[in-house]
C-alpha positions as CSV (number, residue, x, y, z in Angstrom):
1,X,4.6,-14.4,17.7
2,X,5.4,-11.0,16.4
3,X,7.9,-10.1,13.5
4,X,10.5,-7.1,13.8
5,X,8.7,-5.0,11.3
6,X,4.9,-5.9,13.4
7,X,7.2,-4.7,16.5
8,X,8.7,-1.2,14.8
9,X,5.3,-0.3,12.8
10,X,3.4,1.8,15.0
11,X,0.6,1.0,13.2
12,X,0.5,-3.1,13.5
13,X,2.9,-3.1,16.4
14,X,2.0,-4.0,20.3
15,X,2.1,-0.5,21.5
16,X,-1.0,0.3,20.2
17,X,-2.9,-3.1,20.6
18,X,-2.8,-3.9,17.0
19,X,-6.4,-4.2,15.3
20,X,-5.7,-1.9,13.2
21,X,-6.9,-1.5,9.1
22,X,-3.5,-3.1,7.1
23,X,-2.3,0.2,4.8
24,X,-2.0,-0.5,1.0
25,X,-0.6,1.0,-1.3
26,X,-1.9,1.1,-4.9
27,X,0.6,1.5,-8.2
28,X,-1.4,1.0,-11.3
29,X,-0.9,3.5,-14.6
30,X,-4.5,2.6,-15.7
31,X,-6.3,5.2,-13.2
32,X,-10.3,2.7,-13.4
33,X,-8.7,0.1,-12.5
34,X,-6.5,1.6,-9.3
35,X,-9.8,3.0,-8.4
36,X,-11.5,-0.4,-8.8
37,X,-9.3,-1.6,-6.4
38,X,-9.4,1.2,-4.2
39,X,-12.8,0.7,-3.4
40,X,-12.9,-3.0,-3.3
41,X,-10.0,-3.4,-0.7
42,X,-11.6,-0.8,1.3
43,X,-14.8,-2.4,1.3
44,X,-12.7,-5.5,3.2
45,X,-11.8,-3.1,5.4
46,X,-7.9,-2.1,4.2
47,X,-6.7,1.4,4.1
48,X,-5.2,2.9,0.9
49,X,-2.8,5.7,2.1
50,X,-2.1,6.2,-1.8
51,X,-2.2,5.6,-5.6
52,X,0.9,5.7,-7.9
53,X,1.1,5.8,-11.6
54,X,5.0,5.6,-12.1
55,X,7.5,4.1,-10.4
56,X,9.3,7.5,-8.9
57,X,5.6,8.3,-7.6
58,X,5.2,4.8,-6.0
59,X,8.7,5.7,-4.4
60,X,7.8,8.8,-3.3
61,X,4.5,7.5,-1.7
62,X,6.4,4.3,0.0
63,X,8.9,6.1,1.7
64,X,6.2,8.7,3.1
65,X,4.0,6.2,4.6
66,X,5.3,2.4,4.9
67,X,2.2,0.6,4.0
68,X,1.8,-3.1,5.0
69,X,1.4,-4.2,1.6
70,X,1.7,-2.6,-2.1
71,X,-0.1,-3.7,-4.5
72,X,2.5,-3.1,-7.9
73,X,1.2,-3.6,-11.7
74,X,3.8,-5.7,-13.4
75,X,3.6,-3.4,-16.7
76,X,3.9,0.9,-15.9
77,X,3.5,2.9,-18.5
78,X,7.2,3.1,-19.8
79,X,8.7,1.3,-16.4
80,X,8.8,-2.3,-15.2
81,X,6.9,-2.6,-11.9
82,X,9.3,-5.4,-11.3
């Protein structure tokens, strides 16, 4: 069975016979470690559409693509990731 948002994202949805990579998106202030992570969900076969430091970047990036999962650091640099 199908959720609403599997139905509306283009990208998971029915329309285009689903199969497709799940889109992450990263938000880590420590720039290894986001890399690190990068790499390693790519390497399972995800796709990263983007990397935040800060909360207003993470926004920013979220509203421009609507990954399938984000990935948040609990502890930005000056925010809460909560």
């Amino acid at each position: 069975m199908m959720t609403t948002r599997e139905a509306a994202n283009p990208r998971t949805g029915a329309a285009n016979g689903g199969g497709t990579k799940p889109t992450v998106l990263i938000v880590e202030d420590d720039m290894l470690v986001g890399m690190g992570l990068k790499a390693n969900l790519e390497r399972l076969g995800h796709r990263v559409v983007g990397q935040a430091s800060t909360a207003s970047e993470a926004m920013a990036l979220y509203q421009q693509h609507v990954p399938d999962v984000v990935l948040l650091d609990i502890r930005l640099n000056g925010d809460d990731g909560i």
